[in-house]
Each structure stands twice: as structure tokens, then as C-alpha cells.
PAMI-966649 format. One record per residue (C-alpha): x, y, z; residue in one letter. Coordinates in steps of 0.1 Angstrom, whole numbers, plus 5000, padded with zeros to 4 digits. Layout:
XYZA
...
//
This chain:
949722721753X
946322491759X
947222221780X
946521881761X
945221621788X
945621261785X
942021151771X
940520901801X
940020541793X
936820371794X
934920221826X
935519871811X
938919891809X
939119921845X
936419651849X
938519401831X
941719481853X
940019461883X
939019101871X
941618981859X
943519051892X
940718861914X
940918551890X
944818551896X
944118581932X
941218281932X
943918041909X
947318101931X
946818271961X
943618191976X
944317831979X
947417861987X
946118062019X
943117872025X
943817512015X
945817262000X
946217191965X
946616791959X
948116711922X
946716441905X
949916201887X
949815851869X
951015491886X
954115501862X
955215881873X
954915781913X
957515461907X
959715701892X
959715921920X
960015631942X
963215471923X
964715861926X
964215861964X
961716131960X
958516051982X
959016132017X
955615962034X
953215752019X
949515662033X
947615372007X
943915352007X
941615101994X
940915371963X
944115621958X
947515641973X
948515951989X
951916121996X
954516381994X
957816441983X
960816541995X
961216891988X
961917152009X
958317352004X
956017002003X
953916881978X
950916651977X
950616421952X
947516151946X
947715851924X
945315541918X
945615161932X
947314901911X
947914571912X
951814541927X
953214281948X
956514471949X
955214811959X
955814742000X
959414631985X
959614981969X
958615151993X
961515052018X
964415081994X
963515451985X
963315542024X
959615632021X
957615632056X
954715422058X
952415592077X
949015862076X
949316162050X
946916422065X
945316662031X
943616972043X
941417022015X
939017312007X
935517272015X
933217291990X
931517552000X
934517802009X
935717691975X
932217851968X
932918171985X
936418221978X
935418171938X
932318391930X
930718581969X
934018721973X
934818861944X
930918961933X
931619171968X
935219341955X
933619371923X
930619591936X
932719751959X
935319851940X
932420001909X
930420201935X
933420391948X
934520471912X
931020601905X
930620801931X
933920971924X
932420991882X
929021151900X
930921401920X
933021561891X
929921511870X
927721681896X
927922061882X
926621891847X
923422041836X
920421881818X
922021581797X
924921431812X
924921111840X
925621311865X
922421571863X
920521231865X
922021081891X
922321371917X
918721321924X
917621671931X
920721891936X
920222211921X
923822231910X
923922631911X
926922831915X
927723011950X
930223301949X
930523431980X
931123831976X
934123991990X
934724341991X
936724351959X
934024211939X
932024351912X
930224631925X
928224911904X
931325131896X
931824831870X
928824861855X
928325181831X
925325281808X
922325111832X
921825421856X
918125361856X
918624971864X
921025031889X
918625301906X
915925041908X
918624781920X
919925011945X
916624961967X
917524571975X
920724681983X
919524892009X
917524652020X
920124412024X
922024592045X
919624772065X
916324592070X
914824702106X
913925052092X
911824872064X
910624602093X
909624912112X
907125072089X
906024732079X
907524712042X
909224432025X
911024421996X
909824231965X
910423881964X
911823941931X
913024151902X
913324071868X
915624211844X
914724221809X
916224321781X
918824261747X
921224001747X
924824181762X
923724451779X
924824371814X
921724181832X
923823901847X
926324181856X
924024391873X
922924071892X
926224031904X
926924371913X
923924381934X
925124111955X
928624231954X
927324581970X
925324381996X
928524102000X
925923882005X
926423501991X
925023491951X
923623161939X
923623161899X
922322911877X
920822901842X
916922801838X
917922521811X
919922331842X
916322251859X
915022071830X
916221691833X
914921361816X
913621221843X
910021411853X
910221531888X
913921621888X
913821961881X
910822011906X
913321901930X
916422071919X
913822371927X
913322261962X
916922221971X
918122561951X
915722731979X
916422512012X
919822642002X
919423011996X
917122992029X
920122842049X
922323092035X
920323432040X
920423682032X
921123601997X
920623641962X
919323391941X
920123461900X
918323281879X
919523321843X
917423281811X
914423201832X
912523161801X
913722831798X
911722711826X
909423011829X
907222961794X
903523001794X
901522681801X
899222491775X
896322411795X
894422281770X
897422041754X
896221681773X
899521471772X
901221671745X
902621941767X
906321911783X
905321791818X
908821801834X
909022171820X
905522251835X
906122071871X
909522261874X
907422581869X
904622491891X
907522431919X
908922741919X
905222921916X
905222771948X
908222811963X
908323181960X
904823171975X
906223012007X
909723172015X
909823502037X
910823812018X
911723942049X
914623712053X
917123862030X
915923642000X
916323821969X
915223631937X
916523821903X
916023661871X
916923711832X
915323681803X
915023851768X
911723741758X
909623871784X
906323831769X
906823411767X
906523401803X
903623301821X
901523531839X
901423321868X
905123441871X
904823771863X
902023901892X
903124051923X
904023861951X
906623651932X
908323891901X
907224231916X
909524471895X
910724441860X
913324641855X
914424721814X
918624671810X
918224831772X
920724931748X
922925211762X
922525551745X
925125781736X
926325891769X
926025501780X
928025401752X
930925631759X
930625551794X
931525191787X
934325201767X
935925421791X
935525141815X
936424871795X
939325071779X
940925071817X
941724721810X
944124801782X
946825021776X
945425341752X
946425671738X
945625981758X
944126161724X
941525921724X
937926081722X
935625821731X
932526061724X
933326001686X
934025591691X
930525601707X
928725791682X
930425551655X
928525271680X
925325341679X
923225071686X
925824891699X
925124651734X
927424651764X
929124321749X
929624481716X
931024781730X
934024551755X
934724341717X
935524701706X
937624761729X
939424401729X
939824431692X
941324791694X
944224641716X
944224311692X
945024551666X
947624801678X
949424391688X
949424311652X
950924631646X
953724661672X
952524911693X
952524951730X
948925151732X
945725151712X
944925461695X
942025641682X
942725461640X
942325151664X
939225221677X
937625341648X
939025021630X
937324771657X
933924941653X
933824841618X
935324471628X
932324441650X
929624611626X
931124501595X
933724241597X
937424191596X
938724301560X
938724001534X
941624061512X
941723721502X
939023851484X
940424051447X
937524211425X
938424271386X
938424581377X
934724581363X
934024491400X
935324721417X
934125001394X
930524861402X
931124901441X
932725261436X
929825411421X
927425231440X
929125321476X
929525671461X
925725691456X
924525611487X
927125871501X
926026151472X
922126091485X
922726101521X
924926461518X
922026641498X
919426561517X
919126781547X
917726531573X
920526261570X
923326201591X
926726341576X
929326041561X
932025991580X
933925711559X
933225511522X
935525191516X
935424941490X
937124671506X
935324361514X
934224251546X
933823901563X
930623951569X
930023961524X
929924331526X
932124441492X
932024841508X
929925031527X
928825381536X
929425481574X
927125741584X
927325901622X
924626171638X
926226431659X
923426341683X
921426051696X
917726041681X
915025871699X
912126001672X
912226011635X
909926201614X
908426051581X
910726281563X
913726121579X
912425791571X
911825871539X
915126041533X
916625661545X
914925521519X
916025731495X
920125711508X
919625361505X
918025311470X
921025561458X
923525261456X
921125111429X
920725441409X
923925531408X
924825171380X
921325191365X
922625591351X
926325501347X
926125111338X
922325101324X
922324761345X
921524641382X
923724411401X
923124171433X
925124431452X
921924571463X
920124291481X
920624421517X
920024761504X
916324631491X
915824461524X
916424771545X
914125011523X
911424711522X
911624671559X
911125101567X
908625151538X
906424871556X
906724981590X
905925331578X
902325161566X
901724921591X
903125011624X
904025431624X
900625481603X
902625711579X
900025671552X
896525821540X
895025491532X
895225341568X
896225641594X
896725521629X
895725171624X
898124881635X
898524611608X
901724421622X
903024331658X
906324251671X
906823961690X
909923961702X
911724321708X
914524241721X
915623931697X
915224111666X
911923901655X
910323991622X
906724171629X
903123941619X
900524131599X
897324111619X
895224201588X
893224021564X
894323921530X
892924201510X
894824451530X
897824261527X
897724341492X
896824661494X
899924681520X
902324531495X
901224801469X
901325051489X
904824951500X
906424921462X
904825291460X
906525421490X
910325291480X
909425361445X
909025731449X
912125751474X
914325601442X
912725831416X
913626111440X
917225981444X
917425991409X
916826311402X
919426391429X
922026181413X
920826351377X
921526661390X
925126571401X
926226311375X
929326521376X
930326481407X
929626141409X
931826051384X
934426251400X
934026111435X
933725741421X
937125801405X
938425921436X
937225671457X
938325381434X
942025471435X
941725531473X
939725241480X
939025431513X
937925801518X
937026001550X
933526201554X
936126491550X
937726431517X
934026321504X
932826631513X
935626861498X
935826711466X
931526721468X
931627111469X
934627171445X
933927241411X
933226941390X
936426821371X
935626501354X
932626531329X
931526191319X
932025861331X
935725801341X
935425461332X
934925591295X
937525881304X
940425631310X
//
């Protein structure tokens, strides 16, 4: 259960305590201390006292009469002069002693002190030591919060000190090639005289690049759990501050650290954040804080000694924003790719991650990993983590293979929605559309085989889908592969124009996907006649997915777009005459799918190479 803490009042409301407690202190106990307090009575109030035989000594002055009574803690009392011949009189029968009242009054200017120095003092006092405790649990803030402004210069970064049960590279699967290149600093770290004797040193710094969740902060941390060497980490967005000048120094102090604490490795996460190319020709416009931050560690990586055991390794996945400046050797010196693990990578990883759980024997992770591809590091542990969610909900001890195969399509697809109830009509639609897609894919001999057709919604507004798997990974594809995509894809469509004689909004991401390969085949694999190997487009971010910019003028854009609509529109007439030729079976394998709501590649293909045994729709059939 979440642990529900007791929300912290305001700074004020301690304020106002605090003075409220020193204006007690100033009305009854300071002068009580430091002075006597003299009350102030009437004539008529002090012959009452005097007829009760309540004044003890009594001292008369030309202006006031002065004197105290005869309780046991004494009072002082002052009254004014009148006119009475019978006060003397008075005075004797009440027992009163005639004589000199000595009043040790405040001076005026300790009343001073006591009242407003003395307090201004506690005041202040008492504020700075609660601020300094706010600043020193507000220290690790980064940009944004009081304390990142306050700290004046701390870098704030994160020191774990490796032991030897930290995370090393056994933990890290499907990066061989990053951690051979990340194997050299480890050497280094350990063993620096025989690279001191042939006069080498080792890079200043390394920067890994590549898709979001595909390890690079755990490789960095694995390296400097193989050296056990201390690891400073901390994120490129925590240098820029609202003050100009603060992340410059947050620079400075991040390396007087990591110099102290040699040899070292300093992480530097998302570096893009800090690391962005320079406008010189933005006067005033540009960020300046962002650009003196930079400039500082330009020259901060110029200054240090590689030879000390400084090891600077940075992140980022959009390498080509940085600035060159950064990028030439003598500062980042290697870059080294962390990309998407392939087949053997993928299948590597879940057996690591599937250590953490308890999971059936039977399990073949070469088929999960297949079923993956594409998949980052990240994606692949979620897997796993849903797999055991799963067999939870189920009430079983140990995940099994169903559970497996289950997460992948919780990961690619979405959990199942079945809030979500289509009509009949619906559900027909999505049958034969699912079905098509399938039918194209299995008769066209450079697809991947189906391995699984449901028509249950998804979370992610998927109402089915068609799950294709290649027996191998492919790093190449022809322009008859590509083509035959195109085709599989536009089979969903022309599977309800021939049955329903209509087009439904099922198809949208289907018309994305064939738009998207059709271009690329004309602008960037120079797949067509009309251009050949001429690049139209660019890509400008590879690793975030970024849509590609046509570098052409506007005339060849058109000529593009035409050429595109051609390309897709040949794929669908050929899917067409496919799904013609086995009406039949379509039918049959709709029908079969839409009681089943969820067939394997095996039962598709089985019932695909039976003899046909529905003829005509089966919605007209039934």
C-alpha cells in the first residue's frame, strides 16, 4: 500500500507562530525580566485601597503619588495629586509607611531593543535555518524548482559508487558490438600504465546513440560497474537553469568533482538537451543560458587529462542536432550505435529478463522473439513483466509460453477491450477484412507466413489484426517484397469492396502503411523508372521515428504523388485478382474466423488448402 504523507503546511504558517510567540514574550515576560511594570489607577481607586489597609509604602511627589501594596508578589501602582487635607490622616490609620518608593523602570531604549532589534534578530535567525534545511532537500531539484536556483552552481548529479555486485555486462544482452567498443575504457580503467607506456590515451569520451529503450544508460552503468569505479549521472535538462550562468557553473563543479574522484565515469544523459547546434547568426534571439552551458563544457573537456581515469559517456537519440563543436575528436571521440536488437539480441533479452520471474521450462523464447521483431530492450523486459502479470490474473505459479505470446500483442497491440461489443454487421466487416489481409499474405510467395488473425478489439483502436512472423531476420527487402506488402495490406480493403460492394474506416492505418512504402519506394529506395537512384526525401531523425522532407521542387512533387497512387493502385488490382480467384475460401475462412473470433496460422492454413465448402457469401448463406 502507497504511503499517504501528511501534506506540509506553508512557510507563513510557521512565520506567524514564530510571531506570535515573540509578541507574548515582549508583553509578559520581557518586562517582567527586565523591568518593572508601574499601573496607572484613579485618586478614588487608591482611597479605597487605603480604607482596606492595602498600600504598604507610599512616596508623594509634587506630580504623582507612588506606592505598592501589600501583596505577597508587590505591585506598583501610580496615581495623580489632589487636593486632600486628610490624606496624611489616611495614610496613618491604614498603616501605610511614609517614605521613598524606588521604580526601576525600562529605559527607553532597551524598551527599543527588547520590542523590535530582538525579535527582527530571532526572526531572521530562526527563517535562514528553516531555508537552509528547504534548500538541502530541494538540492537534487533540477531546472525549475527553488532549490536548482538557489544552490548557486552545484551540479546536483547522482554518484553511485560501484560495488562488485553491481551491474556489469552479463546484465546487458543484445549490444555485443557496444559492449566491445565499451570494453576498451574498461581496460583502460583498470590497467592504464601499458597504455601510458606506448603513449596512448583513451578518448575523452564516447557517445552512445541510438532508439529510445535499448540500453544506453545501462551500458553506461555497466561500464563503470566493470571498472567499480565511482559513476556520476545526471540528465542534460538539469544544467539548464533561469538564471544565465548557472548551468555554466553547474558544468564546472560536475568536473572539479569527477576530477577529485578519479578515475571515474561521468554519464551525461540526453545530452541533446544542452548539446544543440548553435545559431550564430540569431543576435539576442538565441537561448543564451543554453549556449553558455555548452560553451563550458566545450571547454571543460578541452582542459581535463584523459589520462586521469576521466571517462565522459553521454546519450542521446538525435545525434544529428548536436553541434559539431561536440562531436570532433578530442572531446566525443567514438560514437558508438546501441540499435534495436536483432533476432538473436531479442531472444537474448528475454532470457535475461525472464530470470526475474518464475516461467515454464517449455518455453521457446526463439518463437517470442521472432513474434518481437522490432521490438527495443524496454519493450522486450514489458513483455516479460506482462507475461508474469498475466499468468497472476490467472492463478498460476509460472508464466507460460500462451503468456508470452499474449504480452507481445499487449505491447504491439494493446490489452483486449471487451468493453468494446460490435453488432453483428460489425463484426462481419472486420472478419472478412482480417481474413483478407491473411488470404493475400499466404499466396504470395515472398510474405511472411500468418501466425495468428483475431477480431477482438484492442486498446490501442485496433478492432483485429493480422500477425505475421518471418522464420528469419531480414535486413534487405527486394521491390518485390515491398510490393507484395503493399498488396497484403490493401487486401483488408478488397476483401468488403467484393463481398460488401462498400469501404469502411477500418482501413485508415492500412492506407497509411501502403502510402508510406509506395513513397519510399519512389523517393528514397529509387524503385522507379521515372527517377532511378535519385533521393527526393531525407530523414531527420532515425531514431525518433520522424516523418522524411521531400527535397524536390514542386513539380516533382506531383509527379511523386502520381506516381505513388500508381504504385498502391496496381498492388490492390493485383490483390484483387488474388482474392477473385479464392472468393471461396474467403468466405469459408471469414465464417470460420467470425465464430472463433481467434484463429492460429495453423488452422488458417488448413482450412486454406481444404477444398472449398461454403460457396457464396455466408452472410447471405445464414
Amino acid at each position: 500500500m502507497k504511503e499517504v504523507k501528511t501534506p506540509k503546511k506553508p512557510l507563513i504558517y510557521y512565520y506567524m507562530i514564530i510571531l506570535l510567540v515573540i509578541m507574548f514574550l515582549n508583553a509578559f515576560v520581557f518586562p517582567t525580566i527586565l523591568g518593572t511594570k508601574v499601573q496607572d489607577i484613579d485618586y478614588g481607586t487608591f482611597l479605597t485601597m487605603l480604607e482596606e489597609k492595602n498600600v504598604k509604602e507610599v512616596q508623594i511627589e509634587d506630580n504623582q503619588i507612588l506606592f505598592t501594596d501589600n501583596e505577597e508578589k508587590t505591585g506598583y501602582y501610580r496615581t495623580g495629586v489632589m487636593n486632600d487635607p486628610d490624606l496624611v490622616d489616611r495614610l496613618e490609620e491604614s498603616g501605610a509607611i511614609y517614605g521613598k518608593v524606588v521604580v526601576e523602570e525600562m529605559s527607553p531604549l532597551m524598551n527599543f531593543l527588547i520590542s523590535w532589534i530582538l525579535p527582527t534578530i530571532f526572526l531572521y535567525a530562526v527563517g535562514t535555518i528553516i531555508m537552509k534545511g528547504i534548500m538541502k532537500k530541494m538540492g537534487g531539484i533540477g531546472q525549475g524548482g527553488m532549490g536548482s536556483t538557489m544552490t548557486f552552481g552545484k551540479s546536483n548529479a547522482k554518484i553511485y559508487v560501484q560495488s562488485s555486485e553491481g551491474i556489469k555486462f552479463k546484465d546487458v544482452a543484445g549490444e555485443d558490438e557496444a559492449k566491445e567498443l565499451l570494453q576498451e575504457i574498461v581496460d583502460f580503467l583498470h590497467e592504464p600504465k601499458k597504455y601510458e607506456e606506448i603513449g596512448a590515451s583513451m578518448p575523452k569520451g564516447a557517445l552512445l546513440v541510438g532508439p529510445p529503450g535499448t540500453g544506453k544508460t545501462l551500458l553506461a552503468k555497466a561500464v563503470a560497474g566493470e571498472a567499480n569505479v565511482p559513476f556520476f549521472s545526471i540528465s542534460g535538462s538539469e544544467f539548464v537553469e533561469m538564471f544565465v550562468g548557472m548551468g555554466a557553473a553547474k558544468v564546472r563543479d560536475l568536473f572539479k568533482q569527477a576530477n577529485e574522484k578519479a578515475p571515474c565515469i561521468v554519464f551525461i544523459d540526453e545530452i541533446d538537451a544542452i548539446g544543440k547546434k548553435r545559431d550564430g547568426g540569431n543576435f539576442g534571439g538565441g537561448n543564451d543560458e543554453r549556449e553558455q552551458t555548452l560553451n563550458q563544457l566545450l571547454t571543460e573537456m578541452d582542459g581535463f587529462d584523459g589520462r586521469k581515469g576521466v571517462i565522459i559517456l553521454a546519450a542521446t537519440n538525435r545525434p544529428e542536432s548536436l553541434d559539431p563543436a561536440l562531436l570532433r575528436p578530442g572531446r566525443f571521440d567514438r560514437r558508438i550505435p546501441v540499435e534495436l536488437p536483432d533476432l538473436q539480441g531479442r531472444e537474448d533479452i528475454l532470457r535475461v529478463h525472464a530470470k526475474k520471474i518464475r516461467i515454464s521450462k517449455e518455453v521457446d523464447f526463439g518463437v517470442i522473439a521472432r513474434m518481437a521483431a522490432g521490438a527495443s530492450g524496454a519493450e522486450l523486459a514489458n513483455m516479460i513483466n506482462e507475461a508474469a502479470l498475466r499468468a497472476v490474473r490467472d492463478g498460476r505459479k509460472q508464466a507460460t509460453q500462451r503468456d508470452l505470446e499474449e504480452s507481445v500483442e499487449v505491447v504491439i497491440a494493446g490489452y483486449q477491450k471487451k468493453s468494446r461489443v460490435l453488432s453483428d454487421k460489425e463484426k462481419m466487416i472486420v472478419a472478412y477484412h482480417e481474413v483478407g489481409h491473411a488470404l493475400i499474405a499466404a499466396k504470395q510467395s515472398h510474405s511472411a507466413p500468418v501466425t495468428k488473425i483475431t477480431i477482438i478489439p484492442r486498446t490501442s483502436g485496433a478492432l483485429g489484426y493480422t500477425m505475421q512472423v518471418d522464420e528469419g531476420e531480414h535486413f534487405l527487402l527486394s521491390k518485390e517484397e515491398i510490393e507484395n506488402k503493399i498488396a497484403t495490406v490493401t487486401g483488408g480493403r478488397v476483401a468488403e469492396e467484393l463481398v460488401f460492394h462498400s469501404a469502411s474506416t477500418g482501413a485508415s492505418n492500412d492506407i497509411e502503411q501502403a502510402t508510406k512504402m509506395a513513397r519510399a519506394m519512389v523517393t528514397r529506395y529509387g524503385m522507379t523508372e521515372e527517377f532511378g537512384m535519385v533521393a527526393l526525401e531525407t530523414v531527420q531523425n532515425q531514431y525518433m521515428g520522424a516523418d522524411a522532407n521531400l527535397i524536390c521542387s514542386a513539380e516533382t512533387a506531383a509527379i511523386v504523388d502520381q506516381k505513388v497512387v500508381e504504385i498502391v493502385k496496381q498492388q490492390q488490382e493485383k490483390a484483387r485478382k488474388i482474392m477473385t480467384e479464392n472468393i471461396g475460401k474467403l468466405h469459408e475462412l471469414a465464417k470460420y474466423l467470425y465464430e472463433k473470433e481467434t484463429i492460429t496460422g495453423e488452422e488458417f492454413m488448413k482450412i486454406l488448402y481444404e477444398p472449398a465448402k461454403i460457396e457464396g457469401s455466408f452472410e447471405k448463406n445464414g
